[in-house]
C-alpha positions as CSV (number, residue, x, y, z in Angstrom):
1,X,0.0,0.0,0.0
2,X,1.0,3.4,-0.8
3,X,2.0,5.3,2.7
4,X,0.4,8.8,3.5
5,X,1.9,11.9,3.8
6,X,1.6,13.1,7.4
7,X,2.3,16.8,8.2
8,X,1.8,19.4,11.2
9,X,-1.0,21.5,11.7
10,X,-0.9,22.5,15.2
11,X,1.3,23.4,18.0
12,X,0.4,23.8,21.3
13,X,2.9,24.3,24.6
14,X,3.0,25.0,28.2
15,X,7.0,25.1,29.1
16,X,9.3,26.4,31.8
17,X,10.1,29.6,29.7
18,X,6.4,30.0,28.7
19,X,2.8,29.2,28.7
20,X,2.2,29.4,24.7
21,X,4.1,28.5,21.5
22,X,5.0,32.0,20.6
23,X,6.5,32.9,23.8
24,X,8.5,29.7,24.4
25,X,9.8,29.9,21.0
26,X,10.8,33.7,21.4
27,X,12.6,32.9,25.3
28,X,14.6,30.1,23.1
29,X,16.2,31.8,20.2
30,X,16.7,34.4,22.8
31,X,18.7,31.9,24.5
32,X,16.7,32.3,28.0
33,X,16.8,29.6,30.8
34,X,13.6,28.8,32.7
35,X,15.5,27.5,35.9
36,X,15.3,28.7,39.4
37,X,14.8,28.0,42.8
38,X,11.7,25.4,43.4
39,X,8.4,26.8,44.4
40,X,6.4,24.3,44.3
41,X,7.3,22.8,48.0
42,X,10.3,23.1,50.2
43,X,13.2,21.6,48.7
44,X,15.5,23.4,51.5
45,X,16.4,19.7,52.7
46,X,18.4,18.1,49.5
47,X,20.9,18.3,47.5
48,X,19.5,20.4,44.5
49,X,17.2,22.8,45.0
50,X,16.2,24.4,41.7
51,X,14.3,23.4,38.6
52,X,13.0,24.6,35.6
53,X,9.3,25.0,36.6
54,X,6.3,26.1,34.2
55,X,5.6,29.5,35.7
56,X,2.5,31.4,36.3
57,X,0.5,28.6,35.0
58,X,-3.4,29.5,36.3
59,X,-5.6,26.7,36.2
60,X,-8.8,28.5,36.3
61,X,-7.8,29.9,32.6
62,X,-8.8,26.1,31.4
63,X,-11.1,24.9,34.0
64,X,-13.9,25.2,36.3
65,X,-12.5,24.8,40.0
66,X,-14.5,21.6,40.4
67,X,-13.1,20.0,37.2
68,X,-9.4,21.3,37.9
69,X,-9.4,19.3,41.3
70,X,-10.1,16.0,39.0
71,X,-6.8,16.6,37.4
72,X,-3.2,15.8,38.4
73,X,-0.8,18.8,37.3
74,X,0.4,16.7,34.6
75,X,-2.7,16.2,32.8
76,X,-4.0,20.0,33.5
77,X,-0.8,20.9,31.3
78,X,-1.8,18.4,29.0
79,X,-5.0,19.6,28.7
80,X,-3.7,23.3,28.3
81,X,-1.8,22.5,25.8
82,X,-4.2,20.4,23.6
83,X,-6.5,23.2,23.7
84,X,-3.5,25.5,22.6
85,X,-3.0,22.8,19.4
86,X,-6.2,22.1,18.9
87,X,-7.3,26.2,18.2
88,X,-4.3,26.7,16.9
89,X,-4.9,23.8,14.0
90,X,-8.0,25.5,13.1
91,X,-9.9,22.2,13.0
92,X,-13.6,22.9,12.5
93,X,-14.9,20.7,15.2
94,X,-18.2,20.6,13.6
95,X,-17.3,19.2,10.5
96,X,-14.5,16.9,11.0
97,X,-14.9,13.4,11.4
98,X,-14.7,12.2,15.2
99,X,-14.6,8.9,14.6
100,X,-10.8,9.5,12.6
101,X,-9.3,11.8,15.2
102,X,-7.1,10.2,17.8
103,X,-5.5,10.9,20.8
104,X,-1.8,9.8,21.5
105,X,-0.3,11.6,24.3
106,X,2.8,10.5,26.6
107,X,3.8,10.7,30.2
108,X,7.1,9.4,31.4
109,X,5.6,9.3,34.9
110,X,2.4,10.7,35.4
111,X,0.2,11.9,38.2
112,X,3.1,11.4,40.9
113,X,2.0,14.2,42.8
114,X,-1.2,12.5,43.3
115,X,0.4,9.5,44.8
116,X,2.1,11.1,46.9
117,X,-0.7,13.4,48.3
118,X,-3.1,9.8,48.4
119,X,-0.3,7.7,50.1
120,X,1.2,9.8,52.3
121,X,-2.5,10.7,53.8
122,X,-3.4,7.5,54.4
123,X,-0.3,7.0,56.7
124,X,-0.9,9.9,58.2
125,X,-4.3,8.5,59.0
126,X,-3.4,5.0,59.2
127,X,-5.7,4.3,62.5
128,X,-8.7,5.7,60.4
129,X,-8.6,2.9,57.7
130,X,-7.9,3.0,54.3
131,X,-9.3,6.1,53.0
132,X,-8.4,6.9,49.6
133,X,-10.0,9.9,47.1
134,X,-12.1,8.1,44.2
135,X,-10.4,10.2,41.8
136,X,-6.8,9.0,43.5
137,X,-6.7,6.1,40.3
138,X,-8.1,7.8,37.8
139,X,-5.9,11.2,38.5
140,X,-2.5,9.0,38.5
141,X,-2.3,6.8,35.7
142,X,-0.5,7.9,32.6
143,X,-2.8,7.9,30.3
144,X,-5.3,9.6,31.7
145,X,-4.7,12.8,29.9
146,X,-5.1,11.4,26.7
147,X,-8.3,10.0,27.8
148,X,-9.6,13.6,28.9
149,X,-8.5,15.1,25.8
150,X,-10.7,12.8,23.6
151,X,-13.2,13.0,26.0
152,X,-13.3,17.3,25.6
153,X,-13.5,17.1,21.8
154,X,-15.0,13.8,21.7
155,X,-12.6,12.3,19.6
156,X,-13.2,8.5,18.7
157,X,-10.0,7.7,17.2
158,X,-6.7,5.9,18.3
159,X,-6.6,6.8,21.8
160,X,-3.7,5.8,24.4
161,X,-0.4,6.8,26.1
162,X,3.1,5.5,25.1
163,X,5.8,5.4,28.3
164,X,9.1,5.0,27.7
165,X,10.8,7.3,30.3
166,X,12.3,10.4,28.6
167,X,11.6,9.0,25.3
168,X,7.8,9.0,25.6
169,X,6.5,11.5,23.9
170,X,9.1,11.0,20.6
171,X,7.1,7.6,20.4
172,X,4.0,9.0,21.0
173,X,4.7,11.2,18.0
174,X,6.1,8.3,15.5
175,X,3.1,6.2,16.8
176,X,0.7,8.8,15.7
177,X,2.7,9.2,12.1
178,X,2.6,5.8,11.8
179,X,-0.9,5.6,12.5
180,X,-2.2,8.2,9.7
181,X,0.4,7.2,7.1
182,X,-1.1,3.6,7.3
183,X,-4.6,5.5,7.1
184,X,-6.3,4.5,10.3
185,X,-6.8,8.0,11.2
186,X,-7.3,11.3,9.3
187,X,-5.6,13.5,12.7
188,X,-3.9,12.7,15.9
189,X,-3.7,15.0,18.7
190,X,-0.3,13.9,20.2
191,X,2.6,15.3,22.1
192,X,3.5,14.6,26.5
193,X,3.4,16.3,29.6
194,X,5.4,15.9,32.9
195,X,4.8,17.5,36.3
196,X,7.5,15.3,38.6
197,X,9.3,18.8,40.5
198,X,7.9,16.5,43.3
199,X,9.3,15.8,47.0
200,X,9.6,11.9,45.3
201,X,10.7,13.2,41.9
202,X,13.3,15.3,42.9
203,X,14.4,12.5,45.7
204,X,14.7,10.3,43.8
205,X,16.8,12.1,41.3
206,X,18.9,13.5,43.5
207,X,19.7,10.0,45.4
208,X,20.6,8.6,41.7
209,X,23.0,11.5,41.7
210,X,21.3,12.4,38.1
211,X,20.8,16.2,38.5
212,X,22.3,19.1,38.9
213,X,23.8,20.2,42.4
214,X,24.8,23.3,41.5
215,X,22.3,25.4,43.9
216,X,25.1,28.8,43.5
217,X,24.0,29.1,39.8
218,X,20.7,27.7,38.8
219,X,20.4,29.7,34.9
220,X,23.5,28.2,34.5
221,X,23.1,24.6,35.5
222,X,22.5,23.1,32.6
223,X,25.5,23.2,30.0
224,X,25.6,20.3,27.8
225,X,28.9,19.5,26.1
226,X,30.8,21.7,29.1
227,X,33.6,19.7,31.3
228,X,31.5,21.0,34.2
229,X,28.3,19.9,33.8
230,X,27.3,17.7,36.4
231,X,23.4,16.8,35.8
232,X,20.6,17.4,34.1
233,X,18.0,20.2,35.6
234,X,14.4,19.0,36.1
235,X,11.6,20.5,34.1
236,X,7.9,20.2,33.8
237,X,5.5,21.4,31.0
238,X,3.7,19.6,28.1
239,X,3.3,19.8,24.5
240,X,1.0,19.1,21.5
241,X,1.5,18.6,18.2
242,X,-1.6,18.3,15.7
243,X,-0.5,16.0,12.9
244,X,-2.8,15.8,10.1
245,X,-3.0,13.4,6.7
246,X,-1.9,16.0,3.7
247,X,-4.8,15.6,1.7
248,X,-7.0,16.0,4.7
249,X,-4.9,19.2,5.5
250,X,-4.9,20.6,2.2
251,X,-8.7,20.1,2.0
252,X,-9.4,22.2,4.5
253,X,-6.3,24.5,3.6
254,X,-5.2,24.1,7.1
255,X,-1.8,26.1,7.4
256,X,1.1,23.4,7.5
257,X,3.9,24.3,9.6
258,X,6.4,21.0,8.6
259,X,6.2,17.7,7.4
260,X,6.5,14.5,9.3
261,X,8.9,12.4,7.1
262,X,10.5,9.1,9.4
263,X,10.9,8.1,13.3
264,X,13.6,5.6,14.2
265,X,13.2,3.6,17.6
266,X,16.3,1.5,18.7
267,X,17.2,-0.7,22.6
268,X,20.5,0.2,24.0
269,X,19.9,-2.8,25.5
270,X,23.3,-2.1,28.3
271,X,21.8,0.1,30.9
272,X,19.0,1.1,33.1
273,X,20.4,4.6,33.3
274,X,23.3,5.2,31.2
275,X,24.0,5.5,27.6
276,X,26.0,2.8,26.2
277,X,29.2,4.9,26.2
278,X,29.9,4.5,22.3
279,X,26.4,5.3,21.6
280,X,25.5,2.3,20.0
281,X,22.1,2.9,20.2
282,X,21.9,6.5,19.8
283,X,23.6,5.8,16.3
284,X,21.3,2.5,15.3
285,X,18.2,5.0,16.4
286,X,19.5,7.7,14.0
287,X,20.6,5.8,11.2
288,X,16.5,4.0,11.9
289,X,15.0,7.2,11.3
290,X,16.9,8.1,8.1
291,X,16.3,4.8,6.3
292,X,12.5,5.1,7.4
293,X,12.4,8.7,6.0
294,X,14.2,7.2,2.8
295,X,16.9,9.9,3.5
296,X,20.7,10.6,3.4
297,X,23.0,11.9,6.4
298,X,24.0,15.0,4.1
299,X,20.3,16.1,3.8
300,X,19.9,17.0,7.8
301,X,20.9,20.4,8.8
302,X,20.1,20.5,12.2
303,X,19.8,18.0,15.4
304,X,18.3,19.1,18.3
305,X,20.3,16.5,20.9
306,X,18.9,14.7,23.9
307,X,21.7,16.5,25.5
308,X,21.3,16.2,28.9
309,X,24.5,17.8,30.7
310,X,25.3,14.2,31.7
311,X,28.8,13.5,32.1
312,X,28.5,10.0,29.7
313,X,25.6,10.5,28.1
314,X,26.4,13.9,26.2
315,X,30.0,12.0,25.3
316,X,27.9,9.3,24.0
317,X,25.7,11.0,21.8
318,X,28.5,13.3,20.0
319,X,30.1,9.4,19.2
320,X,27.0,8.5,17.7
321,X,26.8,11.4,16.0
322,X,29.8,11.6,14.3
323,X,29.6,7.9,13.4
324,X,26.6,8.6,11.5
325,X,26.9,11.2,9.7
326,X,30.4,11.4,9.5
327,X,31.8,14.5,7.6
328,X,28.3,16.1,7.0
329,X,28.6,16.2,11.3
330,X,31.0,19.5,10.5
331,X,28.3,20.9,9.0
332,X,25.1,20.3,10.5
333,X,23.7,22.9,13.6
334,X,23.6,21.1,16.8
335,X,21.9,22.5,19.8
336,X,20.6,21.2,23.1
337,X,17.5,22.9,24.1
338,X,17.6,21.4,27.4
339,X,19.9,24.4,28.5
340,X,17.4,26.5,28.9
341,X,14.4,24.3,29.4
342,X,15.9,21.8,31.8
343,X,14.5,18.1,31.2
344,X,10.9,17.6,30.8
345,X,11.3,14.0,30.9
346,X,8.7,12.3,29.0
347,X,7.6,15.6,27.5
348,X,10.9,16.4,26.5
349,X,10.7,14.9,22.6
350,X,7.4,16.4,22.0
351,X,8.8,19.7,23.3
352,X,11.9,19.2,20.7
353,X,9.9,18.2,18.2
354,X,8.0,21.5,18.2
355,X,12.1,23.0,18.5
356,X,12.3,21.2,15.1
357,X,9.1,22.5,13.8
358,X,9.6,26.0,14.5
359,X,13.4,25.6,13.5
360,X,12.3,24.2,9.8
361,X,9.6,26.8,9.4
362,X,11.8,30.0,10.2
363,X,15.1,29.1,9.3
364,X,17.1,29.5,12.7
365,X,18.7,27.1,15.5
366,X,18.8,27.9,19.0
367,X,21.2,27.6,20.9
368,X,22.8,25.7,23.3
369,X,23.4,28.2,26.2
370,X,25.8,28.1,29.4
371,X,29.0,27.2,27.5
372,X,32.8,29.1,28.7
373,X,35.9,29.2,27.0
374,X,37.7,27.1,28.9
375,X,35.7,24.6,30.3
376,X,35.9,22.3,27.5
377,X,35.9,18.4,27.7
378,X,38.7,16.7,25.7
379,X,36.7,13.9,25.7
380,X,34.0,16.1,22.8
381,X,35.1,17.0,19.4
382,X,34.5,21.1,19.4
383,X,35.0,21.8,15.5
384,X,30.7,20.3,15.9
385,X,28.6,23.0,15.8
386,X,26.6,22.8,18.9
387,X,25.5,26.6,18.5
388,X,27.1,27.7,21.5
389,X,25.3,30.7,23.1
390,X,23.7,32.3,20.5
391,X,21.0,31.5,18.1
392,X,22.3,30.8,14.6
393,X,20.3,31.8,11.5
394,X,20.8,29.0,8.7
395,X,18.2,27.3,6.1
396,X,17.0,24.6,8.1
397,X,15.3,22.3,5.6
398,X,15.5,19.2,7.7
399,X,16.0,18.5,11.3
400,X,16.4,15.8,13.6
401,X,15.1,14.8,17.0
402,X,16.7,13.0,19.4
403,X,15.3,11.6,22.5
404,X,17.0,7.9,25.1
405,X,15.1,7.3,28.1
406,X,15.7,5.0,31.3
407,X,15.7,1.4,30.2
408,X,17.7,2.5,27.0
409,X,14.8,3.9,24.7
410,X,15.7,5.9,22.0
411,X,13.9,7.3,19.3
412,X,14.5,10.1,17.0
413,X,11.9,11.6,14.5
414,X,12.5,13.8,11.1
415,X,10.6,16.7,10.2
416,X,11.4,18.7,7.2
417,X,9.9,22.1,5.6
418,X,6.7,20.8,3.7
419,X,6.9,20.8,-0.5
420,X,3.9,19.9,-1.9
């Protein structure tokens, strides 16, 4: 059978350097970090005590007070940012066939603010017997948000979660491409949120020794491909990403922002939390996405990296990298958006996917902030372009997304500026 075309029609985003598209996008190429100290409970007791937190964020702007209680923070982000996509697709809900619009949204880990509120009460009130909130289930599970965001529109089609730590949302994405190029849905509403800034979240982090200590200096925490970093930074936030079957786009003459074009997925199979240190799997997952896009190294200009400010798993990645695309690696862009964003976990690829989009469709890379002369590992290859600092204005016709989870998960997704 002859395989769809599958592009974007709609972004949506709630992030930790702002609570829409437009404004995330301008604090990026503007190379501004959303860390700082944690607000949302007293972190004065461990080791790191900053994040990159969504800011302002106002639940009331998206629901009734009643409803808004029925939600973990994860899936109110989701939420907010599926209405965000959705408007901003210009579907005409009215018209469109409900029955052929899914739902495929990711959480890494999902309502763990609930279960801590839910567990920790109970053994607080142990001697009272097991009372537990109805909702306590229902507001948890990772896939609730999904659920809710079919149930709002009423949209009948493909409707799930996909959890595969920080890769979730990347999957989420290629399941939802695969899912209209093989024509068993017209449009998917897909992307991932994370809310895990969490008294367990940020424990259990911290105890792994995964994040960021670096308490003097929050904004400049994060610095991938630095001889200093020492962690990634937490973040929170969700995205969406309307993808849409071309001729179903072009009927309507939705506005088309990029076009979906191949997702790799590849096992490290080595790890439960590191990289395999030659990036074996980071360069299988690449080289995937390439041969499913029917694509050559020489034809992607830009790579927004998983780039965590992990001591091995930024080494790793550059390895695989090069490997790759050997000596088209000189002249591709590379950036590392998690800089200034921190890690949304499994939001994170549906967050750098949108990077992509908006990268493709105006023809500039952010950058990769928090980089000094100086502090340079001799273990990374610096003639790479990893757009240090500053945004860099280049034709971007293709890019590349990269996202590895715990478990060693990877996947990596293509978008490229639509041609008709």
């Amino acid at each position: 059978m002859e395989l769809k075309r599958v592009v974007v029609t709609g972004l949506g985003a709630i992030t930790p350097v702002g609570n829409d598209v437009n404004s995330t996008w301008d604090s990026l190429i503007n190379g501004v970090s959303g860390a700082g100290p944690i607000t949302l409970f007293d972190a004065s007791l461990f080791k790191t005590q900053f994040a990159c937190e969504v800011k302002n964020f106002d639940p009331s702007l998206y629901f009734d007070r009643k409803e808004a209680r029925k939600f973990d923070r994860y899936a109110q982000l989701a939420i907010a940012s599926a209405k965000e996509g959705v408007a901003n697709s210009g579907l005409d809900l009215e018209k469109v066939n409900k029955d052929r619009v899914g739902v495929i949204f990711a959480a890494g880990i999902g309502g763990i603010k609930t279960f801590e509120e839910e567990v920790s009460a109970y053994f607080n009130n142990v001697e009272k017997g097991p009372k537990f909130n109805p909702f306590f289930i229902p507001k948890m599970i990772a896939d609730i948000a999904a659920g809710h965001i079919a149930m709002m529109y009423g949209f009948h089609g493909p409707n799930y979660a996909t959890v595969s730590a920080c890769a979730s949302s990347t999957n989420a994405l290629i399941d939802s491409f695969n899912n209209i190029r093989l024509g068993k849905a017209d449009v998917i509403v897909s992307g991932g949120a994370e809310a895990a800034i969490t008294v367990a979240g940020l424990g259990g982090f911290n105890s792994m020794h995964a994040v960021s200590t670096r308490n003097d200096d929050p904004k400049g925490a994060s610095r991938p491909f630095s001889a200093s970093r020492d962690g990634f930074v937490m973040g929170e936030g969700a995205v969406c990403l309307v993808l849409e079957e071309l001729e179903h786009a072009l009927a309507r003459g939705a506005k088309i922002y990029a076009e979906i074009v191949g997702g790799g997925m590849s096992a490290d199979a080595y790890h439960i939390t590191a990289s395999h240190p030659e990036g074996l799997g980071a360069k299988l997952v690449m080289q995937n996405a390439l041969d499913d896009a029917e694509m050559k190294p020489e034809e992607i200009d830009y790579i927004n990296v998983h780039g965590t400010s992990t001591p091995v798993g930024d080494i790793s990645e550059v390895k695989a990298i090069k490997s790759v695309f050997g000596d088209h690696a000189y002249d591709l862009n590379i950036s590392s958006t998690k800089s200034m964003t921190g890690h949304l976990l499994g939001a994170a690829g549906a967050l750098e996917a949108m990077v992509c989009v908006k990268a493709v469709e105006n023809d500039i890379v952010p950058p990769t902030i928090n980089f000094h002369e100086g502090d340079e590992d001799p273990e990374i290859d610096y003639k790479l372009n990893f757009t240090f600092n500053k945004a860099q204005k280049r034709t971007v016709n293709a890019a590349l997304s990269n996202t590895f989870g715990f478990g060693g998960h990877n996947a990596s997704l293509i978008v490229k500026k639509f041609v008709k």
